[in-house]
ZANU-36968 format. One record per atom (N, C-alpha, C): residue in one letter; residue number from 1; atom name; x, y, z. Coordinates in steps of 0.2 Angstrom, whole numbers. Example, Ala and Ser with C-alpha at 12.3 -4.5 7.8 and 13.67 -1.06 7.14 Angstrom:
# ZANU-36968
- rest | nr | atom | c1 | c2 | c3
- A | 1 | N | 66 | -28 | 39
- A | 1 | CA | 62 | -22 | 39
- A | 1 | C | 66 | -16 | 39
- S | 2 | N | 64 | -11 | 35
- S | 2 | CA | 68 | -5 | 36
- S | 2 | C | 64 | 0 | 39
//
This chain:
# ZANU-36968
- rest | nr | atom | c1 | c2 | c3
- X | 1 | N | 543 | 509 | 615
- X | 1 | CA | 549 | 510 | 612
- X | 1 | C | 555 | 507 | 616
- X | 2 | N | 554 | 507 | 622
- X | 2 | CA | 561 | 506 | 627
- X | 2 | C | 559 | 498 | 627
- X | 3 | N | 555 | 496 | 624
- X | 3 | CA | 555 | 488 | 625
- X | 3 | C | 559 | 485 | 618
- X | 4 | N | 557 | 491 | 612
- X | 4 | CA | 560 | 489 | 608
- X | 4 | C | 567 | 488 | 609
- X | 5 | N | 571 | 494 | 612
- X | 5 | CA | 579 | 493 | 613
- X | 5 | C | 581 | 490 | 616
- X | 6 | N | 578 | 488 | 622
- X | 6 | CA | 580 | 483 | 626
- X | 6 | C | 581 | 476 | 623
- X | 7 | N | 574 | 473 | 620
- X | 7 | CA | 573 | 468 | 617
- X | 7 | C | 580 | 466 | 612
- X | 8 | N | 580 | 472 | 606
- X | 8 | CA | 587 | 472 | 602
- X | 8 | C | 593 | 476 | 604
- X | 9 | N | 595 | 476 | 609
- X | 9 | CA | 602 | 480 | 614
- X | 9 | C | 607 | 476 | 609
- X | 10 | N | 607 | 470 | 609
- X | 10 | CA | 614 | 466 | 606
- X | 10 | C | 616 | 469 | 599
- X | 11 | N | 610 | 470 | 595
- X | 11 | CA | 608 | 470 | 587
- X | 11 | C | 611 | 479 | 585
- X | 12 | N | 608 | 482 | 590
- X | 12 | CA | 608 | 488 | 589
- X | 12 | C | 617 | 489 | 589
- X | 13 | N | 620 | 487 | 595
- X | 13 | CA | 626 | 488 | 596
- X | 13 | C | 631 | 484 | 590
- X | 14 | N | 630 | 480 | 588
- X | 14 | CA | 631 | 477 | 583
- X | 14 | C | 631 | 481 | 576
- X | 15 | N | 628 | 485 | 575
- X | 15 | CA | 627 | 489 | 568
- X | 15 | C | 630 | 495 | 571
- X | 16 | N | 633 | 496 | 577
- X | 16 | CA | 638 | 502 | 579
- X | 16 | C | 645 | 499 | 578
- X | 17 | N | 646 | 494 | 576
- X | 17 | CA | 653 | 493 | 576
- X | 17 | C | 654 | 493 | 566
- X | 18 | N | 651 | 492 | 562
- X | 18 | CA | 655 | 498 | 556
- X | 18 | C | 653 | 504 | 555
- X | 19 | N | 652 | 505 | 559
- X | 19 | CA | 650 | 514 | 558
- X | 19 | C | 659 | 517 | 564
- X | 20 | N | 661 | 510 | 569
- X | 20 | CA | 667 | 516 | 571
- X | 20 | C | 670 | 513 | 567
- X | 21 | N | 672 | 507 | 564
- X | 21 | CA | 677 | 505 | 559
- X | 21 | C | 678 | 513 | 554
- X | 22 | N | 674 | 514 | 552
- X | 22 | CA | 673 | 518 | 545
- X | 22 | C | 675 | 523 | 548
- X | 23 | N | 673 | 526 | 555
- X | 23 | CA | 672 | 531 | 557
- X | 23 | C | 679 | 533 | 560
- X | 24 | N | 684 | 527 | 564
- X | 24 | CA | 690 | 529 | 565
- X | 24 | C | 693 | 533 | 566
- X | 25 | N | 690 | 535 | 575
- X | 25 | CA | 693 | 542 | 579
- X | 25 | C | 699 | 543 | 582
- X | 26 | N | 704 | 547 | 577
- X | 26 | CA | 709 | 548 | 577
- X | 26 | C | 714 | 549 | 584
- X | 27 | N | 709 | 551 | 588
- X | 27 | CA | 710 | 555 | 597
- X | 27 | C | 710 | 547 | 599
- X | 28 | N | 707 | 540 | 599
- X | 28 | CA | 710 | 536 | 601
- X | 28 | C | 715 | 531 | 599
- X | 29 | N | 718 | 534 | 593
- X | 29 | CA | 722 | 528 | 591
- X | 29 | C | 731 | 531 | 595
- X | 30 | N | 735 | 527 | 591
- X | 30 | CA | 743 | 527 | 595
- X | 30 | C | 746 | 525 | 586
- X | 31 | N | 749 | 530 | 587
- X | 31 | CA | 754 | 529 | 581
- X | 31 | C | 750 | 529 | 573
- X | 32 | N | 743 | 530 | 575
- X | 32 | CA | 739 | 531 | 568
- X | 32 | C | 736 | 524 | 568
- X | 33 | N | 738 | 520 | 572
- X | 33 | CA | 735 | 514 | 574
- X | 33 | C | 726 | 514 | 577
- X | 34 | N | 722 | 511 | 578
- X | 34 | CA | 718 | 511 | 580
- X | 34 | C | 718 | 504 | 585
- X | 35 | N | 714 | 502 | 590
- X | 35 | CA | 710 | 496 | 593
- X | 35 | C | 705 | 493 | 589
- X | 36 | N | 707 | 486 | 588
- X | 36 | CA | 702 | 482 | 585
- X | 36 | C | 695 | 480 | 587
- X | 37 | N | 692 | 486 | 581
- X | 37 | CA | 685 | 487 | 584
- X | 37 | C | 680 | 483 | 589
- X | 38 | N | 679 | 477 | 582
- X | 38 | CA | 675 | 473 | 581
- X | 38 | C | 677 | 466 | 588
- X | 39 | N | 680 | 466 | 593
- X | 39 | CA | 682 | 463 | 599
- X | 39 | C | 681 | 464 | 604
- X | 40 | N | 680 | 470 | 605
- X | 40 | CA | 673 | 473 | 609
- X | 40 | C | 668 | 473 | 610
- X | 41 | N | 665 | 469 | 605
- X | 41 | CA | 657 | 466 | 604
- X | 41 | C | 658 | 458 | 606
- X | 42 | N | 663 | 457 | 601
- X | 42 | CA | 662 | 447 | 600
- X | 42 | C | 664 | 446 | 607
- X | 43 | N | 668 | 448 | 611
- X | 43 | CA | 671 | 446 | 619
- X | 43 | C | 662 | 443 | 623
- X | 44 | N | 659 | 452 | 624
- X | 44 | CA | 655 | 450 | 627
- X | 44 | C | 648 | 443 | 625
- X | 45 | N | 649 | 446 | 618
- X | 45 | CA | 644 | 442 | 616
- X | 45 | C | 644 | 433 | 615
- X | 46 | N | 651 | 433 | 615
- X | 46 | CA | 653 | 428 | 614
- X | 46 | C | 652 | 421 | 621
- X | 47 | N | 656 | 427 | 625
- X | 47 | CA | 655 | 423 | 632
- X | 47 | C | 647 | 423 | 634
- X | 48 | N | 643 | 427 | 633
- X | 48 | CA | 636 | 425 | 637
- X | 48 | C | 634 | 420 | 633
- X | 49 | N | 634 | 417 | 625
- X | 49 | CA | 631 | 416 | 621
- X | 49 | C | 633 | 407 | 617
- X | 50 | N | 640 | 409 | 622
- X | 50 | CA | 641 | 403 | 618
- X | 50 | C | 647 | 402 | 611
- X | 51 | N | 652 | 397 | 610
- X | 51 | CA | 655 | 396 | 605
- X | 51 | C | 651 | 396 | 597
- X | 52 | N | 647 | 392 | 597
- X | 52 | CA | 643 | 392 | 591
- X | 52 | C | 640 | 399 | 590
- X | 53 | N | 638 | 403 | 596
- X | 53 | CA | 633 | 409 | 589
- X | 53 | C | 641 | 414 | 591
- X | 54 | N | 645 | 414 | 593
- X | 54 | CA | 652 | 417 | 593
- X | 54 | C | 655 | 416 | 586
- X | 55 | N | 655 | 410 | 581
- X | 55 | CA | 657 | 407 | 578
- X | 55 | C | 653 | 411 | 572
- X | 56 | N | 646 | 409 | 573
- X | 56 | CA | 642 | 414 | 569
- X | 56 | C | 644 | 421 | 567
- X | 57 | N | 643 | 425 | 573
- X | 57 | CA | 642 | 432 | 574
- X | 57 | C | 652 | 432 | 571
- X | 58 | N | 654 | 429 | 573
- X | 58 | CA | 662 | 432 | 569
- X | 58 | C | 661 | 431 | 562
- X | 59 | N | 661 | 426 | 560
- X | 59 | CA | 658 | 425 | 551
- X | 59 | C | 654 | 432 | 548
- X | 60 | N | 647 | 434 | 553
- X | 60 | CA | 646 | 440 | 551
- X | 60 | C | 649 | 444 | 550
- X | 61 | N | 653 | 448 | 556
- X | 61 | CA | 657 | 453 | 557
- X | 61 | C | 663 | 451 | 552
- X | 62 | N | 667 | 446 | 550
- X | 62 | CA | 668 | 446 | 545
- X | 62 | C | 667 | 448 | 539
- X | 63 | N | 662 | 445 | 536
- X | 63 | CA | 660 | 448 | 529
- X | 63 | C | 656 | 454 | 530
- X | 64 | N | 654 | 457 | 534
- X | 64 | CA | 653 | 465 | 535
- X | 64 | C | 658 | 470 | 534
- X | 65 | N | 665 | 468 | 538
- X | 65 | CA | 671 | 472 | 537
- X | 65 | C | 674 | 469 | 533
- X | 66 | N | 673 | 466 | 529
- X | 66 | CA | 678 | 463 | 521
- X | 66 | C | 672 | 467 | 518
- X | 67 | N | 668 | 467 | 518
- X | 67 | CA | 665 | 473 | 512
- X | 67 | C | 663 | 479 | 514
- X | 68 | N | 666 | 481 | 518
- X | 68 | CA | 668 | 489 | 520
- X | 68 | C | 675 | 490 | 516
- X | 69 | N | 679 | 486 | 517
- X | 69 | CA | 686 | 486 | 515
- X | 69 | C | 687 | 489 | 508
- X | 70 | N | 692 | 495 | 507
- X | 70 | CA | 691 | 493 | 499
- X | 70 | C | 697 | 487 | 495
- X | 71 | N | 703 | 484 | 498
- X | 71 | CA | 706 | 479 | 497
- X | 71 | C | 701 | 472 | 497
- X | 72 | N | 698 | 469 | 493
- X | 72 | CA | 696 | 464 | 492
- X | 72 | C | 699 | 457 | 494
- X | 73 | N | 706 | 458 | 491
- X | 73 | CA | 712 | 452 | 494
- X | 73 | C | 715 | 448 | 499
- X | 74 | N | 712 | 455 | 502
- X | 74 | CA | 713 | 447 | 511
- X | 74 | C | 706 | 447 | 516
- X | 75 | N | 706 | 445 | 519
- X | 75 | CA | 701 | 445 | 524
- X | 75 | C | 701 | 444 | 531
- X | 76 | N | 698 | 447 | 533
- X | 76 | CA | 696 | 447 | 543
- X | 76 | C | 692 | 441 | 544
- X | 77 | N | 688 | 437 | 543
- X | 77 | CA | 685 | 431 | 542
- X | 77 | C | 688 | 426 | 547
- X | 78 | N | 694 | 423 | 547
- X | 78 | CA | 696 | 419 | 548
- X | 78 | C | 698 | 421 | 557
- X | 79 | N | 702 | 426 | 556
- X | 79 | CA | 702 | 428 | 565
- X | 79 | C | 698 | 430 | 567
- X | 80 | N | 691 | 432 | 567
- X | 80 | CA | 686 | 434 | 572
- X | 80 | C | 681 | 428 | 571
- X | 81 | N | 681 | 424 | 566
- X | 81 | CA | 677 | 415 | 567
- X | 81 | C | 684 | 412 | 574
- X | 82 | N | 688 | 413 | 574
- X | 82 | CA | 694 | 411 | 577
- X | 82 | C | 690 | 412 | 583
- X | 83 | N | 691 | 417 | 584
- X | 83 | CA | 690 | 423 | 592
- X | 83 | C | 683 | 421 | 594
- X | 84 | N | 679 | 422 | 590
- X | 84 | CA | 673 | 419 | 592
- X | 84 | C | 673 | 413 | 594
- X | 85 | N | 674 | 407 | 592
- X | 85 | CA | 676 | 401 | 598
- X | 85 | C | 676 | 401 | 603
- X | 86 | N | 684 | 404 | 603
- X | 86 | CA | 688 | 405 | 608
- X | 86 | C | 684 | 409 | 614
- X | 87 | N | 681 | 416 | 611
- X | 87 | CA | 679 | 416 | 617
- X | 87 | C | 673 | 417 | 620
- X | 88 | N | 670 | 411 | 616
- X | 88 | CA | 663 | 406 | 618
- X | 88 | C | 668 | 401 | 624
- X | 89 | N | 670 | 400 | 622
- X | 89 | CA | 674 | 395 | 630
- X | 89 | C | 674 | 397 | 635
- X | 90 | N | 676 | 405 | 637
- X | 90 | CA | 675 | 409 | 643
- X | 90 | C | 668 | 409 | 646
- X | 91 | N | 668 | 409 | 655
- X | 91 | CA | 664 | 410 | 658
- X | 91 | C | 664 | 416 | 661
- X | 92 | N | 662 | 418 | 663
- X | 92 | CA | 659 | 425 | 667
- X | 92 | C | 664 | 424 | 674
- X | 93 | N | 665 | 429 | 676
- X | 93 | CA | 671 | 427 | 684
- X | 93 | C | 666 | 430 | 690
- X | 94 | N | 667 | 428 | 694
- X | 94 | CA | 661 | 433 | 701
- X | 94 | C | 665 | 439 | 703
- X | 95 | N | 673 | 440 | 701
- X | 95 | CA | 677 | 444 | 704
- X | 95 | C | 678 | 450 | 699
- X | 96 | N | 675 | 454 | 702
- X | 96 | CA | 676 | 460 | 696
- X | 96 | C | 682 | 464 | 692
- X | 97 | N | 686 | 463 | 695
- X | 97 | CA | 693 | 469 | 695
- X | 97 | C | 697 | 460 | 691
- X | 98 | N | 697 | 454 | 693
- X | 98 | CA | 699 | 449 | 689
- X | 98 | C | 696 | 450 | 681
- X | 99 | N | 689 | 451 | 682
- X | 99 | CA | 684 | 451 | 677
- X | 99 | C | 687 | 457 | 673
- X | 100 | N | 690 | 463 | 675
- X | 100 | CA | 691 | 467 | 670
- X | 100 | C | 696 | 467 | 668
- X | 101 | N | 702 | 464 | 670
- X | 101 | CA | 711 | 461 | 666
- X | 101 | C | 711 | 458 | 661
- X | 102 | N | 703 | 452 | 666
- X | 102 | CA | 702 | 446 | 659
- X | 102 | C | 703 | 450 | 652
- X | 103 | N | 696 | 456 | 652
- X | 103 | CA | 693 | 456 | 646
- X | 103 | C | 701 | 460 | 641
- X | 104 | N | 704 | 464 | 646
- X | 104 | CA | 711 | 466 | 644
- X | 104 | C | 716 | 461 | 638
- X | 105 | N | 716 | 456 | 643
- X | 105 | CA | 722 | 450 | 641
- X | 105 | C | 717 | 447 | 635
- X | 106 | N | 712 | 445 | 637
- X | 106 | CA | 708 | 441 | 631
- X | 106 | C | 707 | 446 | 623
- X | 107 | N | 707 | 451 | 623
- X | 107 | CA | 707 | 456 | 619
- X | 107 | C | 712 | 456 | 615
- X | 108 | N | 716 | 457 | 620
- X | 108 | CA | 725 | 458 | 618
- X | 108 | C | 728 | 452 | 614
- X | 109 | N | 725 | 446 | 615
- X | 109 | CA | 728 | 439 | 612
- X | 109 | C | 724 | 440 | 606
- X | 110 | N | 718 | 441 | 607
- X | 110 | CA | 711 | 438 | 601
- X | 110 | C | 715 | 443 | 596
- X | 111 | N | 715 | 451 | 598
- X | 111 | CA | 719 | 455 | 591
- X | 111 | C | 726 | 455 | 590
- X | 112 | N | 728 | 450 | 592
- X | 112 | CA | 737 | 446 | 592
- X | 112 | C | 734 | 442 | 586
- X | 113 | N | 729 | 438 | 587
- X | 113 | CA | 729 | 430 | 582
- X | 113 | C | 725 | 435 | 576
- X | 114 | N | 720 | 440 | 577
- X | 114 | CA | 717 | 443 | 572
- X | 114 | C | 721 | 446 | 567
- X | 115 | N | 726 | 451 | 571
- X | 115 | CA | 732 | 455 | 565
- X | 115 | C | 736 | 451 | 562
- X | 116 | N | 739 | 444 | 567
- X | 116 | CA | 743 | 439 | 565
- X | 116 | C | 741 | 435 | 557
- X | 117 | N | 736 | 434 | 558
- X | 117 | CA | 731 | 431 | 550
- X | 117 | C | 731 | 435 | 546
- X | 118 | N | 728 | 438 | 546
- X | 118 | CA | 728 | 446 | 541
- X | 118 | C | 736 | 446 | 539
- X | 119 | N | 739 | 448 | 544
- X | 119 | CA | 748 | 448 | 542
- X | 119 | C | 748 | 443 | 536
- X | 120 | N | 747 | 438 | 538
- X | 120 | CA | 751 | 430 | 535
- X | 120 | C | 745 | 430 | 528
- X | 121 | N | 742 | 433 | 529
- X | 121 | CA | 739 | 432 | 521
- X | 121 | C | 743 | 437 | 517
- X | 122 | N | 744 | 443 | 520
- X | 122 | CA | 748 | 449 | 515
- X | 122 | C | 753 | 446 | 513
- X | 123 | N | 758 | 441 | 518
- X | 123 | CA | 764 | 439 | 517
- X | 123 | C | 764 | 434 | 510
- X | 124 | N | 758 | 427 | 511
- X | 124 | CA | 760 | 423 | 506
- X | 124 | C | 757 | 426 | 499
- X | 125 | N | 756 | 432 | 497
- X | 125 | CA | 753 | 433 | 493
- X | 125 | C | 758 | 437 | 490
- X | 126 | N | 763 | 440 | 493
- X | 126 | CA | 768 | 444 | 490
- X | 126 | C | 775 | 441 | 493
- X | 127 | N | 775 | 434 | 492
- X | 127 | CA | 782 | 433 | 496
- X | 127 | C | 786 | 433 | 494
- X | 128 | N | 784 | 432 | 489
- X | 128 | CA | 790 | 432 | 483
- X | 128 | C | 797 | 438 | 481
- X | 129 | N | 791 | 445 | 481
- X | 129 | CA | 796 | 450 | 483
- X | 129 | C | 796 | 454 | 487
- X | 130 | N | 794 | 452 | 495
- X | 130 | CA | 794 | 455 | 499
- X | 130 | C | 800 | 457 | 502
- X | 131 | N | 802 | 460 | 506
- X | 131 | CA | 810 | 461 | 512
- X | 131 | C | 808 | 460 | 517
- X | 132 | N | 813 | 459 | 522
- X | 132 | CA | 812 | 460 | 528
- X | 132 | C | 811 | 465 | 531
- X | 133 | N | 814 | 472 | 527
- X | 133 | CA | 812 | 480 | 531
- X | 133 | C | 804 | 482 | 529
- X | 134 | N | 802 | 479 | 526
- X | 134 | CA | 792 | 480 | 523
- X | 134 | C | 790 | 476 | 529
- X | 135 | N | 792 | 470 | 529
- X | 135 | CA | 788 | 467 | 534
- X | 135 | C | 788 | 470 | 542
- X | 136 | N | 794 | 473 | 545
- X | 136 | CA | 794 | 479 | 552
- X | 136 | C | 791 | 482 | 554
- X | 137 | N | 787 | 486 | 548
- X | 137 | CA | 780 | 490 | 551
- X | 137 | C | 775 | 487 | 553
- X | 138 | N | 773 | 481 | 549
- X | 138 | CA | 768 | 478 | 551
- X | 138 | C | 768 | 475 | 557
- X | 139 | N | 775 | 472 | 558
- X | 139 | CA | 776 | 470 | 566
- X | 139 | C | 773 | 475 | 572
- X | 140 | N | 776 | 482 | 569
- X | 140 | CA | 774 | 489 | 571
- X | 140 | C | 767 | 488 | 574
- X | 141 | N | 763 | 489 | 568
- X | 141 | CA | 755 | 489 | 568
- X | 141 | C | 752 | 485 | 573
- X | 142 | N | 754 | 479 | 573
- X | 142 | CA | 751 | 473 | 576
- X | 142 | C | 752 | 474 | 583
- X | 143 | N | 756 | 476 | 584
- X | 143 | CA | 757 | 476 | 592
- X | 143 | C | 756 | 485 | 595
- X | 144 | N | 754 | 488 | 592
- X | 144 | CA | 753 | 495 | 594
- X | 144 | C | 743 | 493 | 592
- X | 145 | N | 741 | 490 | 588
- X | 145 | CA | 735 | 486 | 589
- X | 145 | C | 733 | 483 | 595
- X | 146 | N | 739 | 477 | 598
- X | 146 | CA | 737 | 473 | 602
- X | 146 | C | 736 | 478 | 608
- X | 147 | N | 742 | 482 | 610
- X | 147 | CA | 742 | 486 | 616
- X | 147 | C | 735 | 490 | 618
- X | 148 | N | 735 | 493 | 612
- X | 148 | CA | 726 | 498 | 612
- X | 148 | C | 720 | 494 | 613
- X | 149 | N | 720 | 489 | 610
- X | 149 | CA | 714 | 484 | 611
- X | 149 | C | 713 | 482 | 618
- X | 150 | N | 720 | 481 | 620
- X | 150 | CA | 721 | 476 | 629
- X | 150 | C | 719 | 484 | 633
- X | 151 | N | 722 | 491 | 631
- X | 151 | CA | 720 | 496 | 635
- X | 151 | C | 713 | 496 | 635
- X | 152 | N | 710 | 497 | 631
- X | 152 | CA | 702 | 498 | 631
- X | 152 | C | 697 | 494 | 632
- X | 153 | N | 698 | 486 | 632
- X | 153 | CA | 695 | 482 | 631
- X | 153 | C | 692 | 483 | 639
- X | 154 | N | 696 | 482 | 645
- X | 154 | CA | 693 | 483 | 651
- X | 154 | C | 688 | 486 | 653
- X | 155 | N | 686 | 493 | 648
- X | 155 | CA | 682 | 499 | 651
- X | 155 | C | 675 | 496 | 645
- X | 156 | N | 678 | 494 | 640
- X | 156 | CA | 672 | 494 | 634
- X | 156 | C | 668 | 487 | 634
- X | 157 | N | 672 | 482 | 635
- X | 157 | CA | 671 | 474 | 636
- X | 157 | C | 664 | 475 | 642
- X | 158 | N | 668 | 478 | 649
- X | 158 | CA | 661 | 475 | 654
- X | 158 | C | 657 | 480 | 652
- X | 159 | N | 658 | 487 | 650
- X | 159 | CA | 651 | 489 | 650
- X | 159 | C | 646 | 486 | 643
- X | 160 | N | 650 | 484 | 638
- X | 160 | CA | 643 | 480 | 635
- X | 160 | C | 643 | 473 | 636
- X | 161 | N | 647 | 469 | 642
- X | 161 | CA | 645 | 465 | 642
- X | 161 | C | 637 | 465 | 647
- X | 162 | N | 639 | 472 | 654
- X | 162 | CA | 635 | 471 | 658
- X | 162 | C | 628 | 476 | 654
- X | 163 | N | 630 | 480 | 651
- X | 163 | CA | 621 | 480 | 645
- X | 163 | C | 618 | 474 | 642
- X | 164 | N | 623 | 469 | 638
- X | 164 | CA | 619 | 464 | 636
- X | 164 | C | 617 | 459 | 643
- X | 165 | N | 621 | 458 | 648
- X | 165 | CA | 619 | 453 | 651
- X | 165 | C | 609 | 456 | 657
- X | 166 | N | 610 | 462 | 655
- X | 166 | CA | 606 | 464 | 657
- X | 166 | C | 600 | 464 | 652
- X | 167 | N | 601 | 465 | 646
- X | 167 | CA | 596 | 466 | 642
- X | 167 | C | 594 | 457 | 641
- X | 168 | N | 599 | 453 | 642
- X | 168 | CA | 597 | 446 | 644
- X | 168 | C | 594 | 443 | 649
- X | 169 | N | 593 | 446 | 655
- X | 169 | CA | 589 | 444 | 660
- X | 169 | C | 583 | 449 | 660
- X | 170 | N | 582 | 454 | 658
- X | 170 | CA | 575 | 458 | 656
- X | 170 | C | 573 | 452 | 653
- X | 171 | N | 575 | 448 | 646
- X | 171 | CA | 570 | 446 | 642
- X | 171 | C | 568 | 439 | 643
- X | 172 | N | 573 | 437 | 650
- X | 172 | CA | 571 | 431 | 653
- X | 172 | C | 565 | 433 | 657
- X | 173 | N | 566 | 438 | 660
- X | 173 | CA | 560 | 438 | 667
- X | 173 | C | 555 | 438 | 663
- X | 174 | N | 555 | 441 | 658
- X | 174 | CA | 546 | 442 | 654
- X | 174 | C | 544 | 436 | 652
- X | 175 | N | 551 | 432 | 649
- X | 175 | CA | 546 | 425 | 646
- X | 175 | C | 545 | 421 | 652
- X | 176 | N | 548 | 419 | 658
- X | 176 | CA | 546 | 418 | 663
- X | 176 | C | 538 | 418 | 668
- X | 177 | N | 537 | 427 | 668
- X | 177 | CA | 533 | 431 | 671
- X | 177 | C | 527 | 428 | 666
- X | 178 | N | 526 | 424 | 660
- X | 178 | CA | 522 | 427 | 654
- X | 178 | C | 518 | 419 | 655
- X | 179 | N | 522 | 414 | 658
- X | 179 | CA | 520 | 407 | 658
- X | 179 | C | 516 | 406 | 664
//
């Protein structure tokens, strides 16, 4: 059984992230805001893995939280295929206390470009009769988002980065040990 979780550590933790979207613990948000959940997985997974399956796994995690959603109209798609590129590009750092700002600042931008898109689809889709005083909350949101995400990202980022990276060197040594 523990070979089984080991084996699937990535997969497991991946199907934890719509159960907190939905679940959405009020004790950490700011101003009824919450931390963009789903940034906390693609960081890590992103960087050990590569651009392409980052690219993938956001496309997933997209159409997973577009159909939790019950607004059908816009979608999260676009910025977490975004993010996932992006932070397939990143490398691992050897200096720990750099490595944990990193995962801060990178978090902090990726749910700047994720609420940013989201934003800009609600905007062209009602621009017609929008105001400028409607649009101020959402400025609100975004950055009471961006901040909670760069808070937490340091503490949540390395610890599942360092279980995946770990659940990834277990399943090296076996195929290695196996040859």
């Amino acid at each position: 059984m523990n070979k089984f979780f080991m084996k699937n550590l990535s997969i497991i933790c991946f199907i934890f992230i719509p159960i907190i979207f939905l679940w959405h613990p009020n004790w950490l948000g700011f101003l009824g805001i919450q931390p963009y959940w789903p940034l906390f997985w693609l960081l890590p997974w992103s960087m050990l893995h590569g651009s392409n399956n980052g690219l993938i796994f956001g496309l997933f995690l997209g159409i997973i939280l577009d159909s939790l959603t019950l607004d059908s109209n816009f979608t999260q798609i676009p910025g977490l295929v975004l993010c996932g590129v992006w932070f397939g590009r990143f490398k691992t750092h050897s200096n720990i206390l750099v490595g944990h700002f990193r995962y801060g600042l990178i978090c902090s931008f990726g749910s700047f470009i994720c609420g940013s898109l989201y934003f800009l689809q609600i905007l062209f889709k009602h621009f017609p009769d929008s105001t400028f005083l409607i649009v101020m909350p959402s400025f609100q949101n975004i950055i009471a988002e961006v901040f909670l995400t760069g808070f937490f990202a340091p503490l949540i980022c390395s610890q599942i980065f360092r279980l995946f990276r770990f659940s990834r060197e277990k399943s090296l040594i076996k195929i290695f040990s196996k040859k």
